[in-house]
MARKOL-500038 format. One record per atom (N, C-alpha, C): residue number from 0; x, z, y; atom name. Coordinates in nm, 3 decimals. Layout:
<nodes>
  resi     east       up    north  name
   NUM        X        Z        Y    CA
...
</nodes>
This chain:
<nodes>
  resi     east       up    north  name
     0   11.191    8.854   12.503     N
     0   11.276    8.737   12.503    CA
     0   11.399    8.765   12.418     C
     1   11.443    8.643   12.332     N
     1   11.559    8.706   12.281    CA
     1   11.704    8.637   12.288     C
     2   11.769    8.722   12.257     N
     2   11.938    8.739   12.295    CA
     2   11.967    8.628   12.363     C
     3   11.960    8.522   12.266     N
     3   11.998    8.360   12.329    CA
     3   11.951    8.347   12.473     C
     4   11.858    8.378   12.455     N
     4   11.783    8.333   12.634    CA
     4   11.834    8.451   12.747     C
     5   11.846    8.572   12.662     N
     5   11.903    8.660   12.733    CA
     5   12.053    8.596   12.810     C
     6   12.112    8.571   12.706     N
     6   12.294    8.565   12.785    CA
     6   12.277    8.413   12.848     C
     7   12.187    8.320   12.813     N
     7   12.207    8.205   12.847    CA
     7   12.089    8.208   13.001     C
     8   12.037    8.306   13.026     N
     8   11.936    8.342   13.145    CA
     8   11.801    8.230   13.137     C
     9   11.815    8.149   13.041     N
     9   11.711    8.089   13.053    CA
     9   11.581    8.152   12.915     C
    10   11.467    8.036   12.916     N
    10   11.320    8.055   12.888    CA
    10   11.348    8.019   12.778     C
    11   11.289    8.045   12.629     N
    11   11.284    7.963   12.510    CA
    11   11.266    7.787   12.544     C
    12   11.174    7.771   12.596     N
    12   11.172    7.600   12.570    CA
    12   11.244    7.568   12.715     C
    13   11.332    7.609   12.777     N
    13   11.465    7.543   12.864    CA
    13   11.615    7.553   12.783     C
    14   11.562    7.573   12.660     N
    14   11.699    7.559   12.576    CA
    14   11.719    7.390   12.571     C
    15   11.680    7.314   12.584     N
    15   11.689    7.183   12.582    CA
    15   11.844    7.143   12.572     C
    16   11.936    7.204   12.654     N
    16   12.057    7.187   12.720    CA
    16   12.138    7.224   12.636     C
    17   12.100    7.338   12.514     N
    17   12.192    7.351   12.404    CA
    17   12.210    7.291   12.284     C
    18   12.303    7.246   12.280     N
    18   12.331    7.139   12.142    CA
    18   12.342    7.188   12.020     C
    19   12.351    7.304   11.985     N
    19   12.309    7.385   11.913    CA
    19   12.321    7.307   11.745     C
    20   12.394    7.267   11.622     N
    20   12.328    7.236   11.550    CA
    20   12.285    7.323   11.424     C
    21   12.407    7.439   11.444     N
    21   12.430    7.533   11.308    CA
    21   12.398    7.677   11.358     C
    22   12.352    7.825   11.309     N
    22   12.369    7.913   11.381    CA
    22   12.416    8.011   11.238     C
    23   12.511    8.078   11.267     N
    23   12.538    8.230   11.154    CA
    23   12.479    8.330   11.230     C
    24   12.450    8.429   11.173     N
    24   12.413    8.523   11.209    CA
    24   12.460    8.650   11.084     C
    25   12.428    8.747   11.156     N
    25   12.407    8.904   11.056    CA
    25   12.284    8.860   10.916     C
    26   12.197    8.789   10.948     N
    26   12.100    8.754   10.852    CA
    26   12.079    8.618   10.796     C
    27   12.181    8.520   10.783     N
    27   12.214    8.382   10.741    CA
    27   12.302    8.296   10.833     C
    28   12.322    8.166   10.724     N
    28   12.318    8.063   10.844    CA
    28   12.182    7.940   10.810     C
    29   12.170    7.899   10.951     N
    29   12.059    7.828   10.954    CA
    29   12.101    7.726   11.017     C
    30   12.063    7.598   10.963     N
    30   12.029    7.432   11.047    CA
    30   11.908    7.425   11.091     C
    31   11.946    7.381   11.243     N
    31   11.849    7.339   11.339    CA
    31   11.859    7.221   11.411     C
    32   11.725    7.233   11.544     N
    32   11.731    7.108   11.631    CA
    32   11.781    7.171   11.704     C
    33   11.895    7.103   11.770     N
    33   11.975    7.092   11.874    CA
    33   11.883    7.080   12.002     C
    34   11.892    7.167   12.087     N
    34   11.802    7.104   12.233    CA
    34   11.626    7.155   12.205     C
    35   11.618    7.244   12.123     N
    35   11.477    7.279   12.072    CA
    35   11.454    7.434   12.083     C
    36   11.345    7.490   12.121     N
    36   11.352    7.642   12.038    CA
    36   11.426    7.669   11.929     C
    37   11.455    7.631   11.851     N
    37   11.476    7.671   11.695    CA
    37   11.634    7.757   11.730     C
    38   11.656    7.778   11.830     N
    38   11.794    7.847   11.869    CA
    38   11.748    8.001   11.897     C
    39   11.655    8.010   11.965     N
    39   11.580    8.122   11.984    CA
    39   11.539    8.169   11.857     C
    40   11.456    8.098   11.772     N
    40   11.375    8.163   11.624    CA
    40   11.465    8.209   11.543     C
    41   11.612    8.137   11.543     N
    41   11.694    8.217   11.410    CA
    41   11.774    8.335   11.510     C
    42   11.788    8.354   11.617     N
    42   11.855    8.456   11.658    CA
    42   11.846    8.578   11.645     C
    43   11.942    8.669   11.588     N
    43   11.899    8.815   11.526    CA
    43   11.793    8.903   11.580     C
    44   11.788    8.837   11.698     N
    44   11.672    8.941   11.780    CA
    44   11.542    8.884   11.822     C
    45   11.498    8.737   11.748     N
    45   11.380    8.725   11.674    CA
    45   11.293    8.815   11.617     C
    46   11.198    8.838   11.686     N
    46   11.102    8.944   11.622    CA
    46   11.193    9.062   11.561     C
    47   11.263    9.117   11.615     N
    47   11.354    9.204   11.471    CA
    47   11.321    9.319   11.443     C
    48   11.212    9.360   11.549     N
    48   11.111    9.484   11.520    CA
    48   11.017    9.474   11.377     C
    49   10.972    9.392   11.432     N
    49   10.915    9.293   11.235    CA
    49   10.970    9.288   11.139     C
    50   11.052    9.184   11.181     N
    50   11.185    9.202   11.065    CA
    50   11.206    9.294   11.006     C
    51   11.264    9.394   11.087     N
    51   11.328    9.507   11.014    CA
    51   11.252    9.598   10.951     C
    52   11.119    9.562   11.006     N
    52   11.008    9.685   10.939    CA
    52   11.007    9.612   10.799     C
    53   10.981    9.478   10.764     N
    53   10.961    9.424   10.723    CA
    53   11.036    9.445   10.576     C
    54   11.217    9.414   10.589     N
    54   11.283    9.469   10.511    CA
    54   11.297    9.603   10.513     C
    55   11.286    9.659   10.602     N
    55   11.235    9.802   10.542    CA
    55   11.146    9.886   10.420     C
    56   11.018    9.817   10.431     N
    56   10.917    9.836   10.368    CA
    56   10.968    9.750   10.192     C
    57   10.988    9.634   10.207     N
    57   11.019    9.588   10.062    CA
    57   11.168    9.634   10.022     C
    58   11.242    9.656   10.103     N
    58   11.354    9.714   10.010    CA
    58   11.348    9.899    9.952     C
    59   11.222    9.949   10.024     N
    59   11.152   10.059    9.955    CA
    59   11.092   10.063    9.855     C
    60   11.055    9.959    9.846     N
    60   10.965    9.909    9.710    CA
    60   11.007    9.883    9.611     C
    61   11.114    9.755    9.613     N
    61   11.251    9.719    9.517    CA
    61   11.330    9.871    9.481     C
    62   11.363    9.926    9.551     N
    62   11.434   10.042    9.519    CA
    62   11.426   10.120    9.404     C
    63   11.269   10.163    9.412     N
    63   11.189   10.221    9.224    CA
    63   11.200   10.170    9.181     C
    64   11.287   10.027    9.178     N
    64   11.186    9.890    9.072    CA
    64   11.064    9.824    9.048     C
    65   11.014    9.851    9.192     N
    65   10.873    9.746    9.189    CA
    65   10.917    9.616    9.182     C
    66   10.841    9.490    9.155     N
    66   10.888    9.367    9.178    CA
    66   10.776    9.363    9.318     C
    67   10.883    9.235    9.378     N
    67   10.786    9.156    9.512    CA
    67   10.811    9.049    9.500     C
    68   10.688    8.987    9.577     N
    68   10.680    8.846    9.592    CA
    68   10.646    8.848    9.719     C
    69   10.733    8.778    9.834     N
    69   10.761    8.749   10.035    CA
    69   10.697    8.652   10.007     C
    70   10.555    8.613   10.040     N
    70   10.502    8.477   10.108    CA
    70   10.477    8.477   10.238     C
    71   10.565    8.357   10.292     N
    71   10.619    8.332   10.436    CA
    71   10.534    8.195   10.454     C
    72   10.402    8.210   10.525     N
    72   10.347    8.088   10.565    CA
    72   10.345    8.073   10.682     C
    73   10.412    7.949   10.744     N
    73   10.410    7.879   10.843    CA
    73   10.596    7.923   10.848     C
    74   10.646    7.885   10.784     N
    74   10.822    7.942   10.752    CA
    74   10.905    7.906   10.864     C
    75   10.857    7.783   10.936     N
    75   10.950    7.686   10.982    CA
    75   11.058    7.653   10.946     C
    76   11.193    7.687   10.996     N
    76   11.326    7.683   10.927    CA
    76   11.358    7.793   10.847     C
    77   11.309    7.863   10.813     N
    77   11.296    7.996   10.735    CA
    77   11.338    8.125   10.806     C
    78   11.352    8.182   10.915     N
    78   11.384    8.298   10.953    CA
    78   11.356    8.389   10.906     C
    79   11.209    8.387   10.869     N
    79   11.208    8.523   10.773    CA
    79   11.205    8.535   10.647     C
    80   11.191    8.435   10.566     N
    80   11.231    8.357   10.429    CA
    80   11.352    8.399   10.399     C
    81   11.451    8.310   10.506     N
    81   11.629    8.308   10.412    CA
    81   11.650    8.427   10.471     C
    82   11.615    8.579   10.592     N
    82   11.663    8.670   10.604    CA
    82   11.611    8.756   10.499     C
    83   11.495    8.764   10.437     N
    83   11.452    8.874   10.306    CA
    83   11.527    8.827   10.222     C
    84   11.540    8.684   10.189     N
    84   11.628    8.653   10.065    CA
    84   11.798    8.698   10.058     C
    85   11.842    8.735   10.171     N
    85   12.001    8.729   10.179    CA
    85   11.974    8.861   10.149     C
    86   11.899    8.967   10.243     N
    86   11.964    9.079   10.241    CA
    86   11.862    9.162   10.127     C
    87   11.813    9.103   10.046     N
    87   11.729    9.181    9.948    CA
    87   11.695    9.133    9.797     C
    88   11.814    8.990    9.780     N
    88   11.811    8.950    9.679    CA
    88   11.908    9.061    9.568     C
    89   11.985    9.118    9.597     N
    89   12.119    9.235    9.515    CA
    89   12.035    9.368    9.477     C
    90   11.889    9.396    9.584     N
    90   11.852    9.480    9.574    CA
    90   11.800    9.490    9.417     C
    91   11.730    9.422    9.343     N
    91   11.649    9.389    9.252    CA
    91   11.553    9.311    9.236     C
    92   11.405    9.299    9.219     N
    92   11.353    9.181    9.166    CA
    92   11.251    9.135    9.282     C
    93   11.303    9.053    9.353     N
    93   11.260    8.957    9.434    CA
    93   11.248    8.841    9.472     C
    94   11.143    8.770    9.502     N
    94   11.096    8.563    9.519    CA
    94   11.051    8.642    9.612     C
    95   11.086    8.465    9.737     N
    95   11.000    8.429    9.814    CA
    95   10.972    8.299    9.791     C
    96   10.856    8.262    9.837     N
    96   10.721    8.125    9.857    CA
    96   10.696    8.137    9.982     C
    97   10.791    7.968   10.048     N
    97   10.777    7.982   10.175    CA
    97   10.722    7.852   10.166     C
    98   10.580    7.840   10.275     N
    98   10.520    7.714   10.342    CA
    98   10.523    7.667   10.427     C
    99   10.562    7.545   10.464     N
    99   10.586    7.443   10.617    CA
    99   10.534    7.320   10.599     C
   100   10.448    7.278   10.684     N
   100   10.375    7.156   10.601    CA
   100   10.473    7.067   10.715     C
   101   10.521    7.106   10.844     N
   101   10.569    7.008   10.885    CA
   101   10.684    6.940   10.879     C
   102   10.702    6.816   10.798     N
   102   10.851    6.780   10.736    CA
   102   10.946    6.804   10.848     C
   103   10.997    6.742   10.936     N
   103   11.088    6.750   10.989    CA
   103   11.168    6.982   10.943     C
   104   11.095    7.012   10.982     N
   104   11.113    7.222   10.932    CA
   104   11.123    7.198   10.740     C
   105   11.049    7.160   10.753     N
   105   11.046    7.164   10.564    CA
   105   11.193    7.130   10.532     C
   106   11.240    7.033   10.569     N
   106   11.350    6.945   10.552    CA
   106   11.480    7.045   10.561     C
   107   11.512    7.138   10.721     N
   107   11.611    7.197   10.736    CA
   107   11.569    7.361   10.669     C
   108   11.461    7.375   10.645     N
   108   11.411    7.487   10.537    CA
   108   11.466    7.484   10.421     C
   109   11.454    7.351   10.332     N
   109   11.515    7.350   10.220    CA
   109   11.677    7.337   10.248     C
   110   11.713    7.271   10.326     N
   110   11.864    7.291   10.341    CA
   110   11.914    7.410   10.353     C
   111   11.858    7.502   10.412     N
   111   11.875    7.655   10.466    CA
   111   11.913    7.763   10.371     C
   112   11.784    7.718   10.275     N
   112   11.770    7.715   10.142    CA
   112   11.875    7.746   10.057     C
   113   11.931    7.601   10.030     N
   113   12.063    7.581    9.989    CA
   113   12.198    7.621   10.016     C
   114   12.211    7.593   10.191     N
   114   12.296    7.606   10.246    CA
   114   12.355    7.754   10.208     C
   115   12.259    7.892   10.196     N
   115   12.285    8.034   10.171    CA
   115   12.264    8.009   10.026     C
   116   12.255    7.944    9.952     N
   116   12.279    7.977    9.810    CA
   116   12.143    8.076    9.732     C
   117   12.039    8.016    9.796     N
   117   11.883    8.080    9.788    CA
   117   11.796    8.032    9.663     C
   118   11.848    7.893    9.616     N
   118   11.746    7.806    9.556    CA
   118   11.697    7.908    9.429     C
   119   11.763    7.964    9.381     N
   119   11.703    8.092    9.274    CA
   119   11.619    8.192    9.317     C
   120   11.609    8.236    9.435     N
   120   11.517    8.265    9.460    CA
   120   11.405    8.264    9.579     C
   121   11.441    8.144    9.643     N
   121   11.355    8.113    9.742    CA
   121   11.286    7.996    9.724     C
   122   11.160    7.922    9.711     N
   122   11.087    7.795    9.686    CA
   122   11.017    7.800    9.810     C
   123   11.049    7.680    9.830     N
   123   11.009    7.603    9.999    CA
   123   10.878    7.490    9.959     C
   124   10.749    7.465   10.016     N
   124   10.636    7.398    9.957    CA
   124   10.613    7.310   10.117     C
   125   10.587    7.208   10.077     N
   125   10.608    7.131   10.197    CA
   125   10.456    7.124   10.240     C
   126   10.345    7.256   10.274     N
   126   10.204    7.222   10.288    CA
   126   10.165    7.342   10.387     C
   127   10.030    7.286   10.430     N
   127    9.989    7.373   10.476    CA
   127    9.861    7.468   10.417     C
   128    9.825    7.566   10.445     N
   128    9.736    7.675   10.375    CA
   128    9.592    7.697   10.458     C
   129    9.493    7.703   10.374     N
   129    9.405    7.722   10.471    CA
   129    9.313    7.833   10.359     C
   130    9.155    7.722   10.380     N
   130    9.069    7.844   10.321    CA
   130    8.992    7.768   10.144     C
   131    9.079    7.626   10.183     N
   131    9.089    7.563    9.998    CA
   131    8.918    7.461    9.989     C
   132    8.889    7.433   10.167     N
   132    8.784    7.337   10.199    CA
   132    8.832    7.207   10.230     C
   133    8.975    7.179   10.232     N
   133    9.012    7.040   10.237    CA
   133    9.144    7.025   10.218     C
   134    9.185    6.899   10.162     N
   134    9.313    6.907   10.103    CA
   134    9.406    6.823   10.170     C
   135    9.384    6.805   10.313     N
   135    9.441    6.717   10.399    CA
   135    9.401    6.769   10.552     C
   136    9.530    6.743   10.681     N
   136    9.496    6.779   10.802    CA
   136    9.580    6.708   10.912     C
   137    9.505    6.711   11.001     N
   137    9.657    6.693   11.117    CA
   137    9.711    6.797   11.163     C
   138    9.819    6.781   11.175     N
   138    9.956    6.913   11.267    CA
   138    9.949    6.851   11.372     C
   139    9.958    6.960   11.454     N
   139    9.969    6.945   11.623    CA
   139   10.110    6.982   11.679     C
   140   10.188    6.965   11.754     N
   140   10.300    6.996   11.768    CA
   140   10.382    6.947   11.878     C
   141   10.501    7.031   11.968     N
   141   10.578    7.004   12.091    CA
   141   10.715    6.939   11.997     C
   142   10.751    6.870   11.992     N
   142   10.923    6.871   11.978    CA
   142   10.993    6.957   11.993     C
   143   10.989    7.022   12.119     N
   143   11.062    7.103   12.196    CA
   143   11.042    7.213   12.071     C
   144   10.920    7.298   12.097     N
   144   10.911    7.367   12.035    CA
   144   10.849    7.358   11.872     C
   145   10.928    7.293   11.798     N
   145   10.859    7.271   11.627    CA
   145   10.799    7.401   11.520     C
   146   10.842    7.486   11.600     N
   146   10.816    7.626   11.507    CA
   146   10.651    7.694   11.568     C
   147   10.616    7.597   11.695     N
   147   10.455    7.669   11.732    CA
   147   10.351    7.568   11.646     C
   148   10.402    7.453   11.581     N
   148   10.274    7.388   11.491    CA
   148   10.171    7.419   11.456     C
   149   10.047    7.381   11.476     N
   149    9.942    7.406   11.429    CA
   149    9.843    7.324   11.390     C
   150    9.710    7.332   11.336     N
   150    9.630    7.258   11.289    CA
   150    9.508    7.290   11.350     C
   151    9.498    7.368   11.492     N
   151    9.416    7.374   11.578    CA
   151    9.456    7.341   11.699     C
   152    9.412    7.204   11.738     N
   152    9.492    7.134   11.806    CA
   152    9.443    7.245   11.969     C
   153    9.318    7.292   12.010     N
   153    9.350    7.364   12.090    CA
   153    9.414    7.503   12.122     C
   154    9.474    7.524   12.063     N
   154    9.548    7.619   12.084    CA
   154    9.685    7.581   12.033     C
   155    9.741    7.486   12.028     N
   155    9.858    7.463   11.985    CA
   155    9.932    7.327   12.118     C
   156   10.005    7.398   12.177     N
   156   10.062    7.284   12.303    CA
   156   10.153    7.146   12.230     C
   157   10.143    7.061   12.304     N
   157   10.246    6.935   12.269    CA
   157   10.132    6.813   12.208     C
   158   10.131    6.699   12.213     N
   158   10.069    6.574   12.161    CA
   158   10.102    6.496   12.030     C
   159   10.189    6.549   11.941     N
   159   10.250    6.472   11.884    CA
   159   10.155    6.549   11.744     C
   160   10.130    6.416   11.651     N
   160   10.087    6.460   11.472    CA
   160   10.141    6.409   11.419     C
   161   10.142    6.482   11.274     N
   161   10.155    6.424   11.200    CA
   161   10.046    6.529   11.086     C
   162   10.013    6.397   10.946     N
   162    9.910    6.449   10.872    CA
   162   10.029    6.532   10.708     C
   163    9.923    6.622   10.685     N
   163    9.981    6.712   10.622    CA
   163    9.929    6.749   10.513     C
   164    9.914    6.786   10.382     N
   164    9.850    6.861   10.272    CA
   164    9.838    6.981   10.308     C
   165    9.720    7.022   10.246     N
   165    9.689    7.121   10.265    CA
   165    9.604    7.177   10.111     C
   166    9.645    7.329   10.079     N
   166    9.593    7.397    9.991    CA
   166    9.533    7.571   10.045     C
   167    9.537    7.593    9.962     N
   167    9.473    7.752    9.980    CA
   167    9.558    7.827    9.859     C
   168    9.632    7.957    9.937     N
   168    9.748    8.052    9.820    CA
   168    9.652    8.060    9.696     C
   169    9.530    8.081    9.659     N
   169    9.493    8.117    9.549    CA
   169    9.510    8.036    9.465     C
   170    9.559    7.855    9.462     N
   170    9.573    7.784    9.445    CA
   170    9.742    7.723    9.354     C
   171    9.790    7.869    9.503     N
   171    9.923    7.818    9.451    CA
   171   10.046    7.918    9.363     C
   172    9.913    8.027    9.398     N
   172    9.985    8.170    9.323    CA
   172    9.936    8.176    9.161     C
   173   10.059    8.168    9.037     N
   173    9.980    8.224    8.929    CA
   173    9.953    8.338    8.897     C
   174    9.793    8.374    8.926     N
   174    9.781    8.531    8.884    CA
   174    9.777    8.619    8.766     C
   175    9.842    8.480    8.672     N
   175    9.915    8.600    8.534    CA
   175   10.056    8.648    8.570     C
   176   10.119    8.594    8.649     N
   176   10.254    8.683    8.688    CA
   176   10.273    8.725    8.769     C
   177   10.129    8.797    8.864     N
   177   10.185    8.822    8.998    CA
   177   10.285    8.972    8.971     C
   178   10.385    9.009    9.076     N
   178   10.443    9.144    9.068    CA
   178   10.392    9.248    9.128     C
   179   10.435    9.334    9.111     N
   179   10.399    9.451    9.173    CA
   179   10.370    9.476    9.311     C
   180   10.402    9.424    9.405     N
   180   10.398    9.409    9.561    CA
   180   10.372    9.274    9.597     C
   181   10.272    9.239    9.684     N
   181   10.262    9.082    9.680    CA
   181   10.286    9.112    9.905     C
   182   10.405    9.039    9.985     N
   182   10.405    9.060   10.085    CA
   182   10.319    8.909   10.135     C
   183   10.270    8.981   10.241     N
   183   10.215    8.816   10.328    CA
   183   10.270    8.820   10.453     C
   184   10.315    8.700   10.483     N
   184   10.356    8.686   10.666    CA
   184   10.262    8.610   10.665     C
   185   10.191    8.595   10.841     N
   185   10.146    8.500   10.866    CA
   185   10.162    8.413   11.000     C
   186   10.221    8.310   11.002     N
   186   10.198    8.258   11.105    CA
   186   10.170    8.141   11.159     C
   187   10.070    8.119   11.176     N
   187   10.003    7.995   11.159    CA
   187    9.933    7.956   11.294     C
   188    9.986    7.986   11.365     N
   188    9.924    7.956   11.484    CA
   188    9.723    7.929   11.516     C
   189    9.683    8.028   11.500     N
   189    9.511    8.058   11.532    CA
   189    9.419    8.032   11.356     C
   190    9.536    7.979   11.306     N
   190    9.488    7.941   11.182    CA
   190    9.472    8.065   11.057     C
   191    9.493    8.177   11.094     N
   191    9.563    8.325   10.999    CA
   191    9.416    8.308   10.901     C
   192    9.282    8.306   10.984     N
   192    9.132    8.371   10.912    CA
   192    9.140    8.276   10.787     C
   193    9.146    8.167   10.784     N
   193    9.149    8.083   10.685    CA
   193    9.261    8.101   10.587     C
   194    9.370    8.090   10.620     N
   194    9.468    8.143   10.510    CA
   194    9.451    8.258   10.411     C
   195    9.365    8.329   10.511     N
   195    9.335    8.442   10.465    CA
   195    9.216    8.463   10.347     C
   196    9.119    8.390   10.427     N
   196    9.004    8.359   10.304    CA
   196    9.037    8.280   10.193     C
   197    9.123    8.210   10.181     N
   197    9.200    8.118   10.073    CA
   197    9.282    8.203    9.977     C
   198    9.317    8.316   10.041     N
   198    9.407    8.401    9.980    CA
   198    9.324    8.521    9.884     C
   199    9.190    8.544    9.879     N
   199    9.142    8.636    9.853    CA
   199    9.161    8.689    9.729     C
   200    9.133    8.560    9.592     N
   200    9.217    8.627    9.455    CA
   200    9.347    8.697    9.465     C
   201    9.415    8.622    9.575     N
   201    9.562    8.679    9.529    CA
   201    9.554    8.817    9.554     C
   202    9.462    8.873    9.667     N
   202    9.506    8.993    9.755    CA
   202    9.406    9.076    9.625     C
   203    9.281    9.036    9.603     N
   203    9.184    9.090    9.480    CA
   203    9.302    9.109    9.345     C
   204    9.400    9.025    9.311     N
   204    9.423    9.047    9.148    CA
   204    9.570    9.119    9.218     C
   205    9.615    9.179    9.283     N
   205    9.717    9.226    9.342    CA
   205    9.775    9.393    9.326     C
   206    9.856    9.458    9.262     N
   206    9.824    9.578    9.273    CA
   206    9.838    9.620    9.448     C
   207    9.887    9.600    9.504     N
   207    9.916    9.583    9.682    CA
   207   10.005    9.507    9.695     C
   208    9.935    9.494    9.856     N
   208    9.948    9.386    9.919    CA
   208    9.984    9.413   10.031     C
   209   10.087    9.404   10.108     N
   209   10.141    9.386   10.256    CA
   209   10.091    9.299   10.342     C
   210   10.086    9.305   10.461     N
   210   10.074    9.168   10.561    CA
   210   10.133    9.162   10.683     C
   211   10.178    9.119   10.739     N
   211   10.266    9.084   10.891    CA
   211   10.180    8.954   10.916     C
   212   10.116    8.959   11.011     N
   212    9.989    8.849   11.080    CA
   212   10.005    8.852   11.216     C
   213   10.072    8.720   11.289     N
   213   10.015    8.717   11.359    CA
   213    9.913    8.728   11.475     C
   214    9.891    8.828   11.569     N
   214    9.776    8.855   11.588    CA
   214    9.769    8.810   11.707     C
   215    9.778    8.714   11.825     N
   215    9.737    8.703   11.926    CA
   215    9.703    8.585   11.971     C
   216    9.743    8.518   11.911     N
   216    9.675    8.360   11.907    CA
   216    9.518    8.366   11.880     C
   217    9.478    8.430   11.772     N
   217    9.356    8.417   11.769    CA
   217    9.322    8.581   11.747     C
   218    9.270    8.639   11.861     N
   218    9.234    8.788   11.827    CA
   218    9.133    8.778   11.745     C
   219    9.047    8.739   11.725     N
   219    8.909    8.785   11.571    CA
   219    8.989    8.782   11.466     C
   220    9.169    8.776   11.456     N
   220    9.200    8.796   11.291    CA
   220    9.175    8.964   11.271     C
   221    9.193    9.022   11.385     N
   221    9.189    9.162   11.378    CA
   221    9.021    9.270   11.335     C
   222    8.937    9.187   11.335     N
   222    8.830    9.248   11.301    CA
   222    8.809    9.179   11.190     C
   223    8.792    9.061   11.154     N
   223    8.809    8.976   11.019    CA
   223    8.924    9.081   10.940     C
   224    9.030    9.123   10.953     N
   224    9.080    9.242   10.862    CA
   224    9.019    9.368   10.821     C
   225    8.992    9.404   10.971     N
   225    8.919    9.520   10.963    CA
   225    8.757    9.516   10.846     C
   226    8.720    9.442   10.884     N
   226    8.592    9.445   10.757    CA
   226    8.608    9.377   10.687     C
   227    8.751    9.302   10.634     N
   227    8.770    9.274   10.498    CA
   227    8.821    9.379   10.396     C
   228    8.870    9.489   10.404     N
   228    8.894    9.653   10.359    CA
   228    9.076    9.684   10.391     C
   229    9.122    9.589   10.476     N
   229    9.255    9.624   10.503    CA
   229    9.242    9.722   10.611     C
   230    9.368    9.814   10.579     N
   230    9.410    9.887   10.659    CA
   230    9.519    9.875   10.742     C
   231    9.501    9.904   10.899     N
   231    9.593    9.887   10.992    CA
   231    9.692    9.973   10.972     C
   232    9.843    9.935   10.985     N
   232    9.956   10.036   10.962    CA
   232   10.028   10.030   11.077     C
   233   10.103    9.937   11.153     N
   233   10.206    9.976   11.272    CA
   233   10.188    9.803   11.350     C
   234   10.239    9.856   11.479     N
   234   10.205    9.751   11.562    CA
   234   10.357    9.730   11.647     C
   235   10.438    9.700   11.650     N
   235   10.538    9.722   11.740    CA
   235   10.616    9.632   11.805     C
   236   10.525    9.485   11.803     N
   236   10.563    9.376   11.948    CA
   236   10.406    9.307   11.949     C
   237   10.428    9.240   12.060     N
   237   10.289    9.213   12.094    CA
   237   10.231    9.103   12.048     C
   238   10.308    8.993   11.971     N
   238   10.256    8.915   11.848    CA
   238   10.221    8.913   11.734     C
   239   10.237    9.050   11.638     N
   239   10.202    9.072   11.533    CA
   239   10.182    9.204   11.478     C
   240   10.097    9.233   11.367     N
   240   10.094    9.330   11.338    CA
   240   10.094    9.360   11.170     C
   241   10.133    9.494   11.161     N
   241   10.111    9.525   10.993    CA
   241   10.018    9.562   10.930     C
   242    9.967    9.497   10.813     N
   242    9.801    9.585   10.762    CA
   242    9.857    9.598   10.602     C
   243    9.775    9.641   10.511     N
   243    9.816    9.701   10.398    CA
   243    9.656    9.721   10.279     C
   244    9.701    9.642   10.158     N
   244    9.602    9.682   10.095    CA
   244    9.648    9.724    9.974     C
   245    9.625    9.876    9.899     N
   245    9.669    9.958    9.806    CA
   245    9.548    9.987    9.714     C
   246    9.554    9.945    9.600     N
   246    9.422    9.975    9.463    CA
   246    9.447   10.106    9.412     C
   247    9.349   10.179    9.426     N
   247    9.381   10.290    9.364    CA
   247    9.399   10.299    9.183     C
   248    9.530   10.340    9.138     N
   248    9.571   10.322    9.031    CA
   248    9.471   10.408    8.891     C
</nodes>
């Protein structure tokens, strides 16, 4: 559980009661819904085991002068988007490509965007990603909670849609300029296998490739890795994990 819910003693979705519209932090500031999760998702202690591995690993990379490219799918308001971009844009040569197909997030994403002074190097795509078998979907989604969206309506709580575009990264990545490190987040609520199969040029024309996935929404992403030739690297909260794919030079 994090901080917010900590000092405030309550549950992520009993934040209702906080009006919440702006939050600063050590790692941005972010616009949100007032009375929503989204108070919980930007709070420094959001996943920050992730996080930090996260900037860990690419500001190791940047360091030699590798280039990276952070693709953050399923971004929501950007937490992990505008935090790689703040604290790893000075480092050297880094973009992120963040996806939210659901407007209302898209909307305070691109503000977020802006708001930190990102637009150089952060691009916000208002879609969702799959495996590049259809170019249209419905989102499933709570109010309360806007950052659990999904496009598998059983496994995704709340009644409310809306319809969305949809592509596949191989689609949206050009693989004459990819850089030297290509990172993937994923979070897509049960949806990861497909993103994933959509993604396959990118991860194929890639010299390596990172990943932070999601893993418990839908456990078969974890053997779907495993015999796709990724390798498992660190595990250290119980929603996601790190895998890694390196070409031998």
């Amino acid at each position: 559980m994090y901080s917010l819910c900590h000092a405030a003693k309550r549950q992520p979705l009993e934040l209702r009661w906080l009006r919440l519209e702006r939050v600063t932090s050590t790692f941005g500031t972010f616009n949100i819904r007032p009375g929503t999760i989204d108070a919980a998702c930007v709070s420094p202690a959001f996943e920050r085991p992730d996080l930090d591995h996260v900037l860990a690993l690419l500001a190791e990379r940047i360091s030699v002068g590798r280039s990276v490219l952070f693709i953050d799918v399923g971004a929501d308001v950007g937490t992990y988007a505008i935090s790689v971009a703040n604290r790893l844009r000075t480092f050297g040569d880094i973009r992120v490509l963040a996806f939210e197909p659901y407007r209302s997030s898209c909307e305070l994403l691109r503000k977020n965007i802006a708001d930190n002074d990102l637009t150089h190097v952060v691009e916000a795509r208002q879609m969702a990603l799959g495996d590049g078998s259809v170019t249209s979907a419905t989102l499933h989604f709570d109010p309360r909670e806007p950052g659990g969206s999904g496009l598998i309506p059983s496994l995704v709580q709340g009644q409310l849609r809306e319809d969305v575009e949809v592509s596949c990264l191989d689609a949206q990545v050009d693989m004459r300029t990819l850089p030297d490190v290509v990172a993937l987040k994923l979070d897509v609520e049960g949806g990861e296998i497909p993103v994933l199969m959509g993604a396959a040029a990118t991860v194929a024309a890639a010299q390596e490739v990172l990943l932070l996935v999601e893993d418990f929404v839908d456990l078969s992403v974890v053997t779907y890795l495993e015999r796709s030739g990724w390798s498992f690297e660190e595990k250290f909260t119980p929603y996601n994990s790190f895998w890694s794919i390196c070409k031998a030079q």
